[in-house]
Short mmCIF file of the C-alpha atoms (twelve columns), coordinates in Angstrom:
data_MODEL
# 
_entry.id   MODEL 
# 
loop_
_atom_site.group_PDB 
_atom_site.id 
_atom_site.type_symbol 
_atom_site.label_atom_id 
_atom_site.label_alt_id 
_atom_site.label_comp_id 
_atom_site.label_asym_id 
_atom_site.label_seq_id 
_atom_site.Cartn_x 
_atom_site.Cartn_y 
_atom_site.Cartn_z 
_atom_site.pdbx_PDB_model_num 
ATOM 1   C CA . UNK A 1   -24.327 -0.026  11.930  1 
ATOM 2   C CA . UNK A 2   -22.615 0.440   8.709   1 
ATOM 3   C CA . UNK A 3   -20.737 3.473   10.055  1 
ATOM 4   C CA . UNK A 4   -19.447 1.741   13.172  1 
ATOM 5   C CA . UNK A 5   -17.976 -0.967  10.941  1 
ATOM 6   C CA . UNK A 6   -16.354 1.440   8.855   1 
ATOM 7   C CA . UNK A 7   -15.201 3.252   11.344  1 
ATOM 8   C CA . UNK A 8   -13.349 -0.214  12.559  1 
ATOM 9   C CA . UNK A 9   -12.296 -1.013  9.554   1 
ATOM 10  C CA . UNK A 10  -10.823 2.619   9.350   1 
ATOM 11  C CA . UNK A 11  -8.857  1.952   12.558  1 
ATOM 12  C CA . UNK A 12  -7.780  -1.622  11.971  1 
ATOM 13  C CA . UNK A 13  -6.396  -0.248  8.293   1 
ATOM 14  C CA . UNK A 14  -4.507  2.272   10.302  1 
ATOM 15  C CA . UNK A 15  -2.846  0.345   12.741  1 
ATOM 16  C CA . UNK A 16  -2.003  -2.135  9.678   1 
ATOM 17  C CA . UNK A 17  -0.815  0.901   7.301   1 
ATOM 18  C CA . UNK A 18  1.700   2.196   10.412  1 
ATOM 19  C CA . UNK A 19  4.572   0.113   9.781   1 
ATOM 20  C CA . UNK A 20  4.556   0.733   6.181   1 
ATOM 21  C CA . UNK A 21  5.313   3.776   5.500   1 
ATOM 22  C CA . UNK A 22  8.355   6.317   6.140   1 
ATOM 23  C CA . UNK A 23  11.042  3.179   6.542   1 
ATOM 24  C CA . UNK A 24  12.754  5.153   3.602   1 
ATOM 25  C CA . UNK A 25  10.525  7.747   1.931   1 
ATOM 26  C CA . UNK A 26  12.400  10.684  2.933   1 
ATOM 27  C CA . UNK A 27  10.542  14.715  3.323   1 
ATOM 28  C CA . UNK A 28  12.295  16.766  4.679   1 
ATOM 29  C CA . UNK A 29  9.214   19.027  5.651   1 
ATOM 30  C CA . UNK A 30  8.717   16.516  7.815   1 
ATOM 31  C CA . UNK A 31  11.621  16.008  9.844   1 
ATOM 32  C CA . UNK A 32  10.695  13.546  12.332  1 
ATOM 33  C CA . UNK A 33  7.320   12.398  11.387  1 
ATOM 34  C CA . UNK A 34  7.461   8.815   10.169  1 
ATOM 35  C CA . UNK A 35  4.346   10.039  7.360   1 
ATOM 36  C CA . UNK A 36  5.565   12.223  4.531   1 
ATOM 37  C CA . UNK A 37  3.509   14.760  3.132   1 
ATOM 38  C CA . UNK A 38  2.382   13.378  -0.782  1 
ATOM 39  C CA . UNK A 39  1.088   17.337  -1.097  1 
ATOM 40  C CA . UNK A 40  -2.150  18.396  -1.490  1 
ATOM 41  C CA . UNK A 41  -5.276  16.399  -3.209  1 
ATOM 42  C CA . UNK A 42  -8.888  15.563  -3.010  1 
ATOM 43  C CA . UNK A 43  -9.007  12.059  -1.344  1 
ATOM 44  C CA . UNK A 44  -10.986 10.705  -5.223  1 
ATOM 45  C CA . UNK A 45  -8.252  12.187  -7.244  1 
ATOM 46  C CA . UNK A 46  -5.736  10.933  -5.036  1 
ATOM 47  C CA . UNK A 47  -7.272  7.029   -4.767  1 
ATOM 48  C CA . UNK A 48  -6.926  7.228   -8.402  1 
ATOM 49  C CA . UNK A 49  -3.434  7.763   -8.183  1 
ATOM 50  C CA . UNK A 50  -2.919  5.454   -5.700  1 
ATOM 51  C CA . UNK A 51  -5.108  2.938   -8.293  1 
ATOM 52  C CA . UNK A 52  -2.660  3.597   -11.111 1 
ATOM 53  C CA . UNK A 53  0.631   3.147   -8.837  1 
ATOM 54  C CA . UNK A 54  -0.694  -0.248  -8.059  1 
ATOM 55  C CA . UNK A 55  -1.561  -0.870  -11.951 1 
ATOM 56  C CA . UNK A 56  2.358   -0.370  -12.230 1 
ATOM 57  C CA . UNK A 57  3.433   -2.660  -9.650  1 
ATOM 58  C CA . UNK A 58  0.934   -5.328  -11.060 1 
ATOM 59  C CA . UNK A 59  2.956   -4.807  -14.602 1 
ATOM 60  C CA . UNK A 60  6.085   -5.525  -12.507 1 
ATOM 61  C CA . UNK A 61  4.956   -8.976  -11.855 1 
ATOM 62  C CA . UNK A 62  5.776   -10.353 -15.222 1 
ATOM 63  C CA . UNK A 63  4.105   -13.247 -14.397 1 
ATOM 64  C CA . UNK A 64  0.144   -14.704 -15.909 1 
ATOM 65  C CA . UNK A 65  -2.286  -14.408 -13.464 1 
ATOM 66  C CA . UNK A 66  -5.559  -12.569 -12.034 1 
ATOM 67  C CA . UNK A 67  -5.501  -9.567  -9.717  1 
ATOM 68  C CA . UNK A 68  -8.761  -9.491  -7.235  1 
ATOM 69  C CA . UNK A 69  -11.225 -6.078  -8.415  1 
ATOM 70  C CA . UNK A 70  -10.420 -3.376  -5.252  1 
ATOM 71  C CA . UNK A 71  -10.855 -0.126  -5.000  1 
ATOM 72  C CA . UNK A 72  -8.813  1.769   -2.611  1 
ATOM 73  C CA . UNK A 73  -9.946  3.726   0.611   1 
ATOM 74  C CA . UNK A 74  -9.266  6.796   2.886   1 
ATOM 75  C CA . UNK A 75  -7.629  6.788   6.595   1 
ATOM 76  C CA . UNK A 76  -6.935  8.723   8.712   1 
ATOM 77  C CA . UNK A 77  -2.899  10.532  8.978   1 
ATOM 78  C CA . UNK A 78  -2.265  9.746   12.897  1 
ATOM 79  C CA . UNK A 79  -1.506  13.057  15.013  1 
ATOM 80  C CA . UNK A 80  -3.408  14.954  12.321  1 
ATOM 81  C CA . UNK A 81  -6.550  16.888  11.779  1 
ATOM 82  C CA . UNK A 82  -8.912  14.455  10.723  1 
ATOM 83  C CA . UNK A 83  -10.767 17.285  8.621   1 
ATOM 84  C CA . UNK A 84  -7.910  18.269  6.657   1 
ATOM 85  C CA . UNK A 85  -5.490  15.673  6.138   1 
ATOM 86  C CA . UNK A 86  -6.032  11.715  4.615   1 
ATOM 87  C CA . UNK A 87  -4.236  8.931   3.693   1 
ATOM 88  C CA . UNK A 88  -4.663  6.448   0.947   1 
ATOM 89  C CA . UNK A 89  -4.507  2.597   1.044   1 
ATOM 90  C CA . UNK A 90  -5.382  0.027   -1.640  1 
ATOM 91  C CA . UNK A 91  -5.427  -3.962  -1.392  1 
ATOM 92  C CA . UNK A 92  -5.161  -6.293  -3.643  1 
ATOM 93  C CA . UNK A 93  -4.319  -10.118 -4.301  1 
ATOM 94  C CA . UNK A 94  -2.481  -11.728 -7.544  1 
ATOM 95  C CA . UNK A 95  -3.284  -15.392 -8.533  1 
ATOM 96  C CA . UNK A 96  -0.875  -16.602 -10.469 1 
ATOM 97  C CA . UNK A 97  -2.143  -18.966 -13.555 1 
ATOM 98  C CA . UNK A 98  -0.022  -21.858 -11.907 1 
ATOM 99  C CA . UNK A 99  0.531   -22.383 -8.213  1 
ATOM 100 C CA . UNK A 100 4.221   -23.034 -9.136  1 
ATOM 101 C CA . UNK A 101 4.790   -19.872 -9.861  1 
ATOM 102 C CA . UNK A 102 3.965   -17.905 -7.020  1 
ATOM 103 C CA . UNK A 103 7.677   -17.831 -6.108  1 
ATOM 104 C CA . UNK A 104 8.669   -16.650 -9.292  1 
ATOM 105 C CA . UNK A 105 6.168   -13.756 -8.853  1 
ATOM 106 C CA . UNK A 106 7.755   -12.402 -6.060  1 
ATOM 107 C CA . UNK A 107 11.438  -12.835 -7.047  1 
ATOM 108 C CA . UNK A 108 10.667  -10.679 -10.143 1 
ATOM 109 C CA . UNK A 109 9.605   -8.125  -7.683  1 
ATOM 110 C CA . UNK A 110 12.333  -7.910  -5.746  1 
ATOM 111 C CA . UNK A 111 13.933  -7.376  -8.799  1 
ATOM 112 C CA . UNK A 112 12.248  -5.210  -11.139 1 
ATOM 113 C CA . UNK A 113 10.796  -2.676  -8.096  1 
ATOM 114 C CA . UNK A 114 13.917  -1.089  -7.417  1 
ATOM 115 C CA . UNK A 115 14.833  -0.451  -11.112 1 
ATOM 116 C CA . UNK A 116 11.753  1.446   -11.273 1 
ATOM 117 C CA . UNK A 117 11.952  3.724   -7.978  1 
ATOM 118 C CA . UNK A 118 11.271  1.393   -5.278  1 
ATOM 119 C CA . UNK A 119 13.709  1.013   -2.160  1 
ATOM 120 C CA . UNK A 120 13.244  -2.266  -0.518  1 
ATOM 121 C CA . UNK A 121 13.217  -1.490  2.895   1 
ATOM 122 C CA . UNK A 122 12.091  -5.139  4.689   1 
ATOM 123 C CA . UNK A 123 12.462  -8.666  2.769   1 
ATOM 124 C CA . UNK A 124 12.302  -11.721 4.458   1 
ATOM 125 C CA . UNK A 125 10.187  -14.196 6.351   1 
ATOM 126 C CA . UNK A 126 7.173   -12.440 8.151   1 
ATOM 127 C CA . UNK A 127 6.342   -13.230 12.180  1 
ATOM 128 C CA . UNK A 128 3.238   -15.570 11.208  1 
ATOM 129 C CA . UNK A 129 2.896   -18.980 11.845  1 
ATOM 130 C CA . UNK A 130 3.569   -19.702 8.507   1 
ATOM 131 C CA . UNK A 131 7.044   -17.806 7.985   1 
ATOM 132 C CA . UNK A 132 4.811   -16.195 4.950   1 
ATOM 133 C CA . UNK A 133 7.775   -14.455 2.646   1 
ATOM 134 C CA . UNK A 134 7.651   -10.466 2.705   1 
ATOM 135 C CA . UNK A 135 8.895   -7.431  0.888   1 
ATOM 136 C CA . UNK A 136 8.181   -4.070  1.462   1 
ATOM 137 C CA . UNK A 137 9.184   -1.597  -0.691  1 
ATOM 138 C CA . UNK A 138 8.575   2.963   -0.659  1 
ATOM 139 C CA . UNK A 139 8.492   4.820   -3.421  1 
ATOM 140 C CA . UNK A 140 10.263  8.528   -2.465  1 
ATOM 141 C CA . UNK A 141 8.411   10.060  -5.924  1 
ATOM 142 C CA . UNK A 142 5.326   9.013   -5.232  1 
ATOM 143 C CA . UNK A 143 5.291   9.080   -1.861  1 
ATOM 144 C CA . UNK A 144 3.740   5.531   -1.587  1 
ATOM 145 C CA . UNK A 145 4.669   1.823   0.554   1 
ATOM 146 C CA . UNK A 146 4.052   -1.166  -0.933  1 
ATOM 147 C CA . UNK A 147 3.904   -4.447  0.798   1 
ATOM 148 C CA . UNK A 148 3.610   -7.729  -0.649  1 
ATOM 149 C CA . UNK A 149 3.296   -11.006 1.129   1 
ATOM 150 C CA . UNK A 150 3.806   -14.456 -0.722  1 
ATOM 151 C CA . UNK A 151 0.733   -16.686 0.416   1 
ATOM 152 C CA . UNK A 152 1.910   -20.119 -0.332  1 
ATOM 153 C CA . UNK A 153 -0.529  -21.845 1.964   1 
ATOM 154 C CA . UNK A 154 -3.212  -20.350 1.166   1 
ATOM 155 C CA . UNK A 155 -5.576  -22.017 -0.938  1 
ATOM 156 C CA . UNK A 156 -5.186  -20.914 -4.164  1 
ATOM 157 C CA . UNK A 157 -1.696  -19.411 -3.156  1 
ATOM 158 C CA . UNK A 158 -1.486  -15.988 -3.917  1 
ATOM 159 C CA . UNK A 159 -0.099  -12.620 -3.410  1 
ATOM 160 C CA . UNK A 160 -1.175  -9.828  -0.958  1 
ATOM 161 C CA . UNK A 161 -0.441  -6.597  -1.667  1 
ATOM 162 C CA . UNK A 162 -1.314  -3.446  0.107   1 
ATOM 163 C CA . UNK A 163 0.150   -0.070  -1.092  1 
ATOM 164 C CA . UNK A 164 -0.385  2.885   1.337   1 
ATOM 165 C CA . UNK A 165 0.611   6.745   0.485   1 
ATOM 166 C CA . UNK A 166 1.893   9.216   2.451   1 
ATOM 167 C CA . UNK A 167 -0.218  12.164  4.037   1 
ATOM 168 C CA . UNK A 168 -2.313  14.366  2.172   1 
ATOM 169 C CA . UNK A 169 -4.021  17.604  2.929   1 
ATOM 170 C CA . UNK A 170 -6.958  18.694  1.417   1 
ATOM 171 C CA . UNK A 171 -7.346  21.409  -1.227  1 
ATOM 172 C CA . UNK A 172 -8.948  24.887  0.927   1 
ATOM 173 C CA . UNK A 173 -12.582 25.044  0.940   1 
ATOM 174 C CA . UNK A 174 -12.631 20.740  0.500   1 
ATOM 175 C CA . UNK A 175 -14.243 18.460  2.619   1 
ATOM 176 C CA . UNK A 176 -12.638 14.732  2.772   1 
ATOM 177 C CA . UNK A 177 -14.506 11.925  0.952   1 
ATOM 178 C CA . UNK A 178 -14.011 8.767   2.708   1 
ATOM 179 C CA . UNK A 179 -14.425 5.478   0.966   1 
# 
């Protein structure tokens, strides 16, 4: 049982993580495939990357608050051998200390991820009911998407965050851990 709803959760993380990656990260091994390679890496060693990329966009935030306690997982790279080749996703959600400053959150975003390596690549109101404001963002150098959604409505409000990394391939010799 627990495997099938991994497994769903595995595809339903994919089909989320598709959009968000290879708007602007740019490989040029990989002419034509919307996935860029982030090199080679044991799927641990690579969620702990992944981990510390999303400890740097939390500093970005400049704003008090409380991030939610997530640890990342594995998916699959579509088209590719399963066995060999990963990707990396992690999801979070920042409370700010004071509703009002949700906005204020995300404007400091949009401002301070593209003086550290981020191309915004998508900003604007998402297709939801509730117009929820969204920025996406890649990261060429690390190979990573980040996509952040302003949760007004929500009760508290919040922000939700999911970064996503490009392909890896596992080091000969390694098998894939998937978390």
């Amino acid at each position: 049982m627990l495997k099938a709803k991994t497994g769903a959760s595995a595809l339903l993380i994919s089909l989320a993580l598709a959009p968000l990656t290879g708007c602007g990260m740019n490989d040029t091994e990989n002419t034509g495939n919307t996935v860029p390679s982030a090199g080679t890496s044991t799927s641990k060693a690579a969620a702990d990357r992944l981990k510390e990329v999303s400890g740097e966009v939390h500093g970005l935030i400049g704003v008090k608050g409380r991030a939610s306690d997530s640890s990342p997982g594995v998916s699959e790279c579509a088209g590719k051998d399963r066995e060999k080749f990963f990707r990396v996703f992690h999801t979070w959600s920042f409370y700010p200390d004071s509703p009002g400053q949700l906005g204020e959150a995300m404007e400091r975003l949009k401002e301070e991820l593209p003086k550290n390596g981020w191309k915004i690549v998508e900003y604007g109101p998402d297709t939801s009911k509730n117009k929820n404001l969204s920025l996406t963002a890649d990261h060429d150098g690390k190979k990573t998407s980040v996509n952040v959604s302003q949760r007004a409505k929500n009760d508290p409000p919040k922000l939700s965050l999911m970064l996503v990394s490009g392909c890896y391939e596992t080091p000969a010799g390694q098998e894939i851990e998937r978390f």
